[in-house]
N, C-alpha and C positions, 0 to 999 in steps of 0.2 A: 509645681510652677515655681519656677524662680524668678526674682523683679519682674515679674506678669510675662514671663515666656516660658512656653512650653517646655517641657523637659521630657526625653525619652519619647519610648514608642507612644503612640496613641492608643487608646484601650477600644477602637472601635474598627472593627470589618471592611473594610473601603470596597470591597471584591464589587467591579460594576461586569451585569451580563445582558447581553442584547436577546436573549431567547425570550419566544415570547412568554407571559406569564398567564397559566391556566386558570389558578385564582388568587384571592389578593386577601388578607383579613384587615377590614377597616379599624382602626383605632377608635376605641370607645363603642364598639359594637361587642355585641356577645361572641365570644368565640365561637359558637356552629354557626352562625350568620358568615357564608363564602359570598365574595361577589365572583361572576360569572360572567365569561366575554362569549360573545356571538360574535360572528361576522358572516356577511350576506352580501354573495360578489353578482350582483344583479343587472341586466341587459334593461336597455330603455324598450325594446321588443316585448318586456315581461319575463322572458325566461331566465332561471337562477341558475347559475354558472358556477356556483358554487357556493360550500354551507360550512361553515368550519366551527368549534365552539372551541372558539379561543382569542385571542385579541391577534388579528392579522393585517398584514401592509396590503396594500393594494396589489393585483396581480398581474400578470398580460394574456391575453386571450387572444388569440386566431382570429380573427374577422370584427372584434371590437376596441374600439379606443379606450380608455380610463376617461372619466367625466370630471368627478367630484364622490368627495364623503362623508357620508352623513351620520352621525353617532348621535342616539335617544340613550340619555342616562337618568330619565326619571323616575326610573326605577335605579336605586342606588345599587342596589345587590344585583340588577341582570343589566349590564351592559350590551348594546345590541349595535354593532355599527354596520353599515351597509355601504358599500363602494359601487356606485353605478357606471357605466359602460355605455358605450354608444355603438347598435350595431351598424358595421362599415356598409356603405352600397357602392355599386357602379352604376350607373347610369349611362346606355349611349341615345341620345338625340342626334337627331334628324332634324333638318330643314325641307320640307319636302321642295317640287318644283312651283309650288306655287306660294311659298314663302312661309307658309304654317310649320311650325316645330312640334315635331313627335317622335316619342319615344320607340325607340328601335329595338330596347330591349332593358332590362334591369336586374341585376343580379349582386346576392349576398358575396361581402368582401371585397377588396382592393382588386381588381384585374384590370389585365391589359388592355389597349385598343387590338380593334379586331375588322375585318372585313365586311362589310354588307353590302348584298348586291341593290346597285344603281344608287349608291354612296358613296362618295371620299370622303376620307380624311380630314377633319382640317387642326385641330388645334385640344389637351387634356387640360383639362381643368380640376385643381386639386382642393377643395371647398375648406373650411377654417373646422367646421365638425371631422374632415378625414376622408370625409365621401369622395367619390371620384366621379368626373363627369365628362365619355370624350363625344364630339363636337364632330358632324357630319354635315355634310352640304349633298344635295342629290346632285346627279351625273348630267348635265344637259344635249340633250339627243344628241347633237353632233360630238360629244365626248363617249359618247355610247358604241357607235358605231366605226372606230376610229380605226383604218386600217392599219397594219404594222409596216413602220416603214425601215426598210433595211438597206437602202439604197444603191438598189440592184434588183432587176425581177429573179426569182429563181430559175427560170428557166436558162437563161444566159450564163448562170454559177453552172449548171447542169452537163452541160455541153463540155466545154474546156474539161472539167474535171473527169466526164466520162471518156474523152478521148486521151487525156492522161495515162488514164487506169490500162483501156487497151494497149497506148504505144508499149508501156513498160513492161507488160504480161507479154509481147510479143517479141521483146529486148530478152527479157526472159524463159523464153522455149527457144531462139535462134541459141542464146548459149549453152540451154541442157543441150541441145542436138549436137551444137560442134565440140562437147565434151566426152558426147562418148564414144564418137566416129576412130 
């Protein structure tokens, strides 16, 4: 040091790395004393998603959301963190016709709306957990039986067009004939 400023290179390692670290020797511990990371990527279902023994970031999973993370370090030497998960649902409800709501079906993960007979449609609701919930109203008899309207009977379409068909087919044998006379 010169007048209290540094001089030269520094005598110390600066090298910073993001991998994770398997284990760690605490200062003022015995050297064989390692601490040790767990990590436990666990579903609010119960089921473990994954088991790693080492200190790891949170992950993504197919059909569950990230929650929160929880790390128990009272044991100094065995680090244990667990990242909990929420598993996704869908949910479709129903209104039946007499005004009671019930479930039409429920199933693991994010999915689409979908068709059920003597249901519409009405409205997806996206919940603050992830869950999904679509919205069904039943069909009221006279939307049940609704004939197709095309605005024309078919038989009327039938007619013209079949007489079409023969003038033309008959347009065409008069001209094979006078071609090959």
């Amino acid at each position: 040091m010169v007048n209290g400023k540094r001089v030269g290179d520094p005598k110390v390692d600066t090298k910073v790395t993001k991998e994770p670290v398997d284990e760690v020797v605490l200062v003022g511990a015995k050297v064989d004393e390692k601490v040790t990371y767990k990590t436990i990527h666990k579903g609010d279902d119960g089921k473990v998603l994954k088991e790693e023994n080492t200190a790891a970031e949170k992950s993504e999973f197919e059909g569950y959301k990230y929650v929160k993370t929880e790390s128990d370090n009272s044991d100094k030497l065995n680090v244990v963190t667990t990242h909990h998960y929420h598993k996704l649902i869908t949910t479709y409800k129903g209104v039946d016709e007499n005004g009671k709501e019930v479930v039409l079906e429920k199933v693991d993960g994010t999915k689409d709306k979908k068709d059920f007979k003597g249901y519409i449609f009405e409205k997806t609701e996206k919940l603050d957990n992830g869950d999904v919930v679509h919205h069904y109203k039943a069909k009221k008899a006279d939307e049940k039986k609704k004939p197709v309207e095309t605005g024309a009977s078919a038989g009327s379409m039938l007619l013209p067009i079949g007489a079409l068909g023969a003038s033309v087919a008959l347009l065409g044998v008069a001209k094979f004939k006078s071609k090959r006379k």
